[in-house]
N, C-alpha and C positions, 0 to 999 in steps of 0.2 A: 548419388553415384557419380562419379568420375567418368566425362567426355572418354576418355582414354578405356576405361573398365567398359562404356557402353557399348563405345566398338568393335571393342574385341569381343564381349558374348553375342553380339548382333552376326559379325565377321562367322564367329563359330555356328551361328545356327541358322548361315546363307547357305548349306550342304541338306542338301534332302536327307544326306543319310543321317547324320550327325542331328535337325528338326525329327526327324523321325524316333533315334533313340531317346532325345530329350523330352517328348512328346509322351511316350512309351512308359520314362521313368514317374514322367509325373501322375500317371496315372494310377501308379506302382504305390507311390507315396501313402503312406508311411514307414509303408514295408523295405527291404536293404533287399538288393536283388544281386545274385550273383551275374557274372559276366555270361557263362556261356546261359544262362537263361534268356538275358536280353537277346543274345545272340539267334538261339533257336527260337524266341518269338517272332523274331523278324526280320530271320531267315541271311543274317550276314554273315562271314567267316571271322573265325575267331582274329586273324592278325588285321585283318580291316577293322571290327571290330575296335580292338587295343588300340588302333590309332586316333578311331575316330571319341572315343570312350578319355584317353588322352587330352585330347586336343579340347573337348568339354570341359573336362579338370582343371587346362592351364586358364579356360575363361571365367574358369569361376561357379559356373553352372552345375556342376556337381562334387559329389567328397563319394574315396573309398574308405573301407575300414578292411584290411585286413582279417579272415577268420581263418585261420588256420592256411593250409596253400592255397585259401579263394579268396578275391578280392569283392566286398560287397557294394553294390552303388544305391546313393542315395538322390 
């Protein structure tokens, strides 16, 4: 892994909330979880949520797959 890749998934997952969903998913794993379920797990709003679900993606720490109009995270 790339100094550069390290610190940006480190960077993303110095956010309690952002550690929290990550934490969240992995436990989820194997399973694809849609958004507003992470969401009602653990109790955050949907456009906080999106951003911080985002900001995860661009570090590398997670993949959506689109199913139909849901987005599923892995």
């Amino acid at each position: 892994m790339k100094i550069t890749d390290a610190t940006e998934a480190l960077s993303a997952l110095a956010q309690p909330s952002r550690l929290s969903v990550f934490r969240w998913l992995v436990r989820q794993y194997p399973a694809r979880v849609a958004a507003g379920e992470i969401g009602q797990a653990l109790d955050i709003a949907p456009a906080t949520l999106s951003f911080h679900l985002a900001t995860l993606e661009r570090a590398g720490l997670l993949q959506h797959q689109r199913e139909g109009r849901s987005r599923l995270y892995l």
